[in-house]
C-alpha positions in Angstrom: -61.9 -62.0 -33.6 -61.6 -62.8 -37.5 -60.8 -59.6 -38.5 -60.1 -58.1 -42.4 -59.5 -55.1 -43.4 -59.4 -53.9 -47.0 -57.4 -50.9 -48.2 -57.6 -48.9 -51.5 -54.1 -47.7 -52.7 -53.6 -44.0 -53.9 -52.8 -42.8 -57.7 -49.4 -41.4 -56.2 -48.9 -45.2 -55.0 -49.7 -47.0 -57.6 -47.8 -44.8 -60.2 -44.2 -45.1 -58.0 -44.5 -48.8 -57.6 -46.3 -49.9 -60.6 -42.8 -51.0 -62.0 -41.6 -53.3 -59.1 -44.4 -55.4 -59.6 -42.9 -58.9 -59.9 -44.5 -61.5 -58.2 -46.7 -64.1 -58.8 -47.5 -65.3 -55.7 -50.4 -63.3 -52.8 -48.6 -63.6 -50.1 -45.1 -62.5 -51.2 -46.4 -59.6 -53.3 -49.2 -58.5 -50.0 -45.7 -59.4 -47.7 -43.7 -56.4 -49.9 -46.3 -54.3 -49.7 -46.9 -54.2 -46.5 -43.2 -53.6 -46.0 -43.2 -50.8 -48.1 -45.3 -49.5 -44.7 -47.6 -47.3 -47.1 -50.6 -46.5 -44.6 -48.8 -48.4 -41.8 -50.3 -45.6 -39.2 -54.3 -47.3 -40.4 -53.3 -50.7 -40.6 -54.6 -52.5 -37.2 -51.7 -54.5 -35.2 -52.9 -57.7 -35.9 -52.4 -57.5 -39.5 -48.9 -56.5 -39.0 -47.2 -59.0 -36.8 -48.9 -61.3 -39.1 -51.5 -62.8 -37.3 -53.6 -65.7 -38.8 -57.0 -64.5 -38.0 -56.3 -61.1 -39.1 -56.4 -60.8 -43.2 -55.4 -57.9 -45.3 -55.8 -56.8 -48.9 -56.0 -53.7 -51.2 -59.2 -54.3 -52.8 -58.7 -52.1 -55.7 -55.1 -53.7 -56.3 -55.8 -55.6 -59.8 -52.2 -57.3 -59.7 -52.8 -58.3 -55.9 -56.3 -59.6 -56.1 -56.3 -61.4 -59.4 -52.9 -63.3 -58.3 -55.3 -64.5 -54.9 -58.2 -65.5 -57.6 -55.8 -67.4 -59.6 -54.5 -69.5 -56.6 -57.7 -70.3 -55.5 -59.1 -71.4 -58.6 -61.6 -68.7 -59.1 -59.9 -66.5 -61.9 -61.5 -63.5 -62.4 -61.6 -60.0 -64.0 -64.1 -58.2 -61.2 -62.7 -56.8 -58.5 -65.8 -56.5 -56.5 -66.2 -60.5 -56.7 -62.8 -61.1 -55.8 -62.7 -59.1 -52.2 -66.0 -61.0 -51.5 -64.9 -64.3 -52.3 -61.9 -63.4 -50.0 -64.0 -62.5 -47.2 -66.3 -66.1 -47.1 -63.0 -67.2 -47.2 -61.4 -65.7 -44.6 -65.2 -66.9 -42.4 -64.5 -62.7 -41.1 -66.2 -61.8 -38.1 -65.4 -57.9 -38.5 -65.2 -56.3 -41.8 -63.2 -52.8 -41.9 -62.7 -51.1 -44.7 -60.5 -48.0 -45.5 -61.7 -47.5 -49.3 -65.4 -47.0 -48.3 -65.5 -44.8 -51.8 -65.3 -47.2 -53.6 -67.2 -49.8 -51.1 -69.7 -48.4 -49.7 -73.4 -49.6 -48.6 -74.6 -51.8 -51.6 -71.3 -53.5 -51.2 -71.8 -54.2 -47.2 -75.6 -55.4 -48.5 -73.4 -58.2 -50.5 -71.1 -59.7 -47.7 -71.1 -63.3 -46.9 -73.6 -64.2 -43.4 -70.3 -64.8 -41.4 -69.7 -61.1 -41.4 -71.2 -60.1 -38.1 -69.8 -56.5 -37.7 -68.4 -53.8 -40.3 -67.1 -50.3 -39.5 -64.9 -48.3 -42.7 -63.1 -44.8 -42.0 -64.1 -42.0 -43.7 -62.0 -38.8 -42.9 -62.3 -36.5 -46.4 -65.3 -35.0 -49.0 -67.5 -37.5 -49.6 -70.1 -35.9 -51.7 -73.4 -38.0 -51.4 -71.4 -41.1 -50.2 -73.8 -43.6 -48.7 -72.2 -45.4 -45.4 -75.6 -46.0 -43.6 -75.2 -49.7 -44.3 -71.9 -49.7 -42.2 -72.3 -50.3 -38.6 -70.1 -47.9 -37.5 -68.0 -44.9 -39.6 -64.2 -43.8 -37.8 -61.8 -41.2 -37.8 -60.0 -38.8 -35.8 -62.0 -35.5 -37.2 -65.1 -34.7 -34.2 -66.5 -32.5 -36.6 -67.1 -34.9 -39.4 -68.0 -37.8 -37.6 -71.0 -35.2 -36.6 -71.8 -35.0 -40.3 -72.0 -38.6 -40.9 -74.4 -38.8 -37.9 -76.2 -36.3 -39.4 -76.5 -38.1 -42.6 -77.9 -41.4 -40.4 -74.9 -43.2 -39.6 -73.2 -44.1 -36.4 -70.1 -42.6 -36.1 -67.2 -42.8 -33.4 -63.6 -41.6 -32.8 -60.8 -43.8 -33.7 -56.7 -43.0 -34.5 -54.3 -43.5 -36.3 -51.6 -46.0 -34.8 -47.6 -45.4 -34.5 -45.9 -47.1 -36.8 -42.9 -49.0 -34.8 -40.5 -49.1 -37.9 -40.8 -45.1 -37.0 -38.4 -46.1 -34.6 -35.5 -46.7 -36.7 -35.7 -44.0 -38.6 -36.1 -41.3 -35.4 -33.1 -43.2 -33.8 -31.0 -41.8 -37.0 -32.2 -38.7 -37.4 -29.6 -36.3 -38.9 -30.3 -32.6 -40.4 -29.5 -32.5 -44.1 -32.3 -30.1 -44.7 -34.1 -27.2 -42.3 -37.6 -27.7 -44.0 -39.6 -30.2 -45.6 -43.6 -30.7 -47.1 -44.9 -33.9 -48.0 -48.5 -33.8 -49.3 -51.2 -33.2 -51.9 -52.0 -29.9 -53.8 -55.1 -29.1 -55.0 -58.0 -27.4 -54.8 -59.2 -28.7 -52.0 -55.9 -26.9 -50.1 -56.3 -23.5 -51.0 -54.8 -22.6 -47.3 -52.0 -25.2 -47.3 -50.9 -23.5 -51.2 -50.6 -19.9 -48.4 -48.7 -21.4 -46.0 -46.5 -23.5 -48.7 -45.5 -20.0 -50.3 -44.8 -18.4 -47.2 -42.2 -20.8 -45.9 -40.9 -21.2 -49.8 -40.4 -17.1 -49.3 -38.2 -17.9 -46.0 -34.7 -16.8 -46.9 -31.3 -18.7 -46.2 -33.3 -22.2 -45.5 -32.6 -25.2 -47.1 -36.5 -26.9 -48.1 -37.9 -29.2 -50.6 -41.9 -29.7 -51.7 -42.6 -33.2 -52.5 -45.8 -32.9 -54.0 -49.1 -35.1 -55.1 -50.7 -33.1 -57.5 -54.3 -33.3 -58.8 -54.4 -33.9 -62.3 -55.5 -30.2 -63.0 -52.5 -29.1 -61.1 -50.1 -31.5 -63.5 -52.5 -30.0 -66.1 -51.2 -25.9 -65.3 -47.8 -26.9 -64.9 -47.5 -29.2 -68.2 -49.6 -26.1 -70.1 -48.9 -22.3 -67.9 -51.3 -20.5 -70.3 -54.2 -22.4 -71.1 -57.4 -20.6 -70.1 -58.7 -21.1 -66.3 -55.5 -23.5 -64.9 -53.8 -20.4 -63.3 -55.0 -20.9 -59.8 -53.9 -24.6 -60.0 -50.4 -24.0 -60.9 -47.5 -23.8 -58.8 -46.5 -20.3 -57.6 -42.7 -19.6 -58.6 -41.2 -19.7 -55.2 -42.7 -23.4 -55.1 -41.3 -24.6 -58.9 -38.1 -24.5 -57.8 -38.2 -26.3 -54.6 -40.8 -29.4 -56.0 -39.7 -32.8 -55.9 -42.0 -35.7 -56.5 -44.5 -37.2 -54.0 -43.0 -39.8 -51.5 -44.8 -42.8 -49.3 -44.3 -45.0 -46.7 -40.2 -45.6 -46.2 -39.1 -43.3 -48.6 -41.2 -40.9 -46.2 -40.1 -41.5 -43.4 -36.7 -41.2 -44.3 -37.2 -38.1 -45.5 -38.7 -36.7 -42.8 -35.9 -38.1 -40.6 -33.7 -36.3 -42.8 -35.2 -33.1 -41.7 -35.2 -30.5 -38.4 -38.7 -29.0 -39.6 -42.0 -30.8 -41.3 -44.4 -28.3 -42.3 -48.0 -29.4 -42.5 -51.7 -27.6 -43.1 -54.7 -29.0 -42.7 -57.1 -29.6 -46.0 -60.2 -26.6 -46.2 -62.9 -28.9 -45.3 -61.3 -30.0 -41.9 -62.6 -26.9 -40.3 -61.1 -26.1 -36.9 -59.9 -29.8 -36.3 -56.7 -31.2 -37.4 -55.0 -34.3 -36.8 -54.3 -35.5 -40.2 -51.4 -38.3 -41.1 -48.6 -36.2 -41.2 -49.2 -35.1 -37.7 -48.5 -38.6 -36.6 -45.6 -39.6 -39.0 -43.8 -36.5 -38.9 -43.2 -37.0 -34.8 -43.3 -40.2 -35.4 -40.0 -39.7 -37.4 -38.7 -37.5 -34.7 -39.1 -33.9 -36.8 -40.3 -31.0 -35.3 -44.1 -30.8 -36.4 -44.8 -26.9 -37.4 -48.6 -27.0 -38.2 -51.1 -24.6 -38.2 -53.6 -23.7 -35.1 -56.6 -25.7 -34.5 -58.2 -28.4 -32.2 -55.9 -31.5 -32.5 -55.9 -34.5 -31.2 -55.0 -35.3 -27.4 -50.9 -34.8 -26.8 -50.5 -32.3 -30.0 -49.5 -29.3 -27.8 -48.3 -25.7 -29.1 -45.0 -25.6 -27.9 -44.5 -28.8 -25.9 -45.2 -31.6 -29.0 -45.7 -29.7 -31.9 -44.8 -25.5 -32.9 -48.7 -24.3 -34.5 -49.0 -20.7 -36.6 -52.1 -19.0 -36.7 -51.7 -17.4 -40.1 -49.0 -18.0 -42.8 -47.0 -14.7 -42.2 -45.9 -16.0 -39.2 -44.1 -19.0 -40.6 -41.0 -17.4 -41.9 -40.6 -16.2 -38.0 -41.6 -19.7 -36.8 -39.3 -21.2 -39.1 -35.8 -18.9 -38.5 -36.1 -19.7 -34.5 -36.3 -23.3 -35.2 -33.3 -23.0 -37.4 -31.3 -20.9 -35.1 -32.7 -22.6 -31.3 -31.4 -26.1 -32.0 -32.3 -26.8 -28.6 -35.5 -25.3 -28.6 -36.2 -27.4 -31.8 -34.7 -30.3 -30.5 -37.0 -30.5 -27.1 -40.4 -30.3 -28.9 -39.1 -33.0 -31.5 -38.3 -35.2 -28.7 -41.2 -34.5 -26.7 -43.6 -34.9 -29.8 -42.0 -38.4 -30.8 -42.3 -39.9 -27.2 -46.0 -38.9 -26.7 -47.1 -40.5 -30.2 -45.0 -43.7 -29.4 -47.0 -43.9 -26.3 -50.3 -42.4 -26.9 -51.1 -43.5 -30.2 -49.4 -47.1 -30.1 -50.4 -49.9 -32.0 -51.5 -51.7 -28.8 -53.6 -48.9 -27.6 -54.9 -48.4 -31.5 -55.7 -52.0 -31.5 -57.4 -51.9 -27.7 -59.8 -49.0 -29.2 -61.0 -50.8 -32.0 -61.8 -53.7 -30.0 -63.7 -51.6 -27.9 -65.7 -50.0 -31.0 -66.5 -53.4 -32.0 
């Protein structure tokens, strides 16, 4: 199976590497970015242990793509030309894309005839987002895969995978801080914003925010009293535990840093859950506290993962972590052997050839 898979890289990314940009060859820059481990969890097993029918690119990469045009020469300026000329090249069998916002239906309508199956993931709003020309849409959310069959697509369940570098970083875990948030804020996460400020209320713990925030949220911040930007700003009890948004093995070494990782689902997810965090924060060997809802198989409330049904009870949630190290410790442990197992890139790998 010639598989490629095509990636789109998010404004947080591009901003906190955009100065280490150096070199002017494909493969060494794709090879560094790859070990950067940004969206490691999404990026199918093949791809990572280098395989050569397996190809890989960010599509929406301008440095990236325009250094493969250049080698091949075909220099050129569109983007959209570029991944498609990299496909014919490639001869791909299986076309999956993770950027289907920006590639969506006319774009499967332009692939090369040696294309023979395509499937993209789609796991967040979408607005009127047309994936019917996709053969198949993923994620791990039941409830939107139902939308998208409602909107005439097929749509199946597929995970993300462990990332084995995970590994190293849970092997030297160490406490330096009781609580830590990694995430976006916006206003698409009007619940996550209640449960941020309750555990930012917790007294006597030691937390930090690191925070991706929408541009109207940079916005408030920059300008407190313009007109209408109040709900986007950052409560006080928040200010003064932000730090800056963090990816791939900055993440994870944060996390390992860390006895607690606090997460909460986006508002449209509804009642299921199962976003990324969920998998790198046990994955890093942190106790996951997460709020209640139907999560994917091996998340359990008190065995893999601590849940809250509402954000008062996090501050409670939060001091018996602190003070039951061993209580604490025993989920953490539990949690990062069942996503190790469960969710490995072998079994990750094994689905997707099965969805093909």
């Amino acid at each position: 199976m010639r598989v490629f898979q095509n990636n789109g890289l998010s404004r947080g990314f591009r901003e906190s590497c955009a100065r280490e940009r150096k070199s002017q060859n494909f493969a060494l820059e794709l090879a560094g970015f790859l070990d950067t481990r940004f969206s490691a969890p999404h990026i199918l097993a093949p791809v990572l242990a280098g395989e050569p029918e397996a190809f890989y690119t960010n599509g929406d990469d301008e440095h990236l793509q325009k250094l493969w045009a250049r080698e091949q020469g075909r220099p050129s300026d569109d983007l959209e030309q570029i991944l498609l000329a990299q496909i014919e090249h490639h001869r791909t069998d299986v076309f999956y894309n993770l950027d289907p916002m920006r590639y969506d239906s006319a774009f499967v309508r332009k692939l090369p005839g040696c294309v023979k199956t395509t499937l993209c993931w789609r796991a967040a709003p979408s607005g009127n987002l047309d994936l019917t020309g996709y053969d198949l849409v993923v994620c791990n959310f039941p409830s939107i895969l139902d939308d998208w069959r409602r909107k005439g697509c097929k749509a199946e369940y597929f995970f993300p995978g462990h990332d084995p570098v995970m590994d190293t970083y849970a092997n030297a875990r160490r406490d330096d801080l009781d609580l830590i948030f990694v995430g976006g804020f916006s206003r698409h996460h009007v619940n996550r914003s209640l449960a941020l400020q309750a555990a930012a209320s917790t007294p006597g713990i030691r937390a930090r925010f690191h925070l991706e925030d929408s541009r109207l949220t940079r916005l408030a911040n920059i300008l407190p009293f313009m007109p209408g930007l109040g709900a986007y700003r950052h409560p006080p009890e928040i200010r003064v535990i932000r730090a800056g948004p963090l990816y791939g093995r900055d993440l994870y070494a944060a996390l390992a840093r860390t006895r607690i990782v606090l997460n909460g689902a986006v508002d449209m997810a509804g009642a299921d859950r199962g976003n990324m965090r969920c998998f790198e924060a046990t994955g890093c060997g942190a106790v996951l506290l997460t709020d209640a809802g139907r999560y994917p198989e091996g998340f359990v409330d008190g065995e893999t993962v601590v849940t809250y049904s509402s954000p008062n009870q996090i501050p409670g949630v939060i001091k018996r972590l602190v003070e039951d190290a061993s209580w604490a410790n025993s989920v953490a442990k539990a949690g990062c052997a069942m996503v190790r197992d469960r969710y490995s890139k072998e079994r990750q790998w094994a689905k997707f050839q099965g969805l093909v």
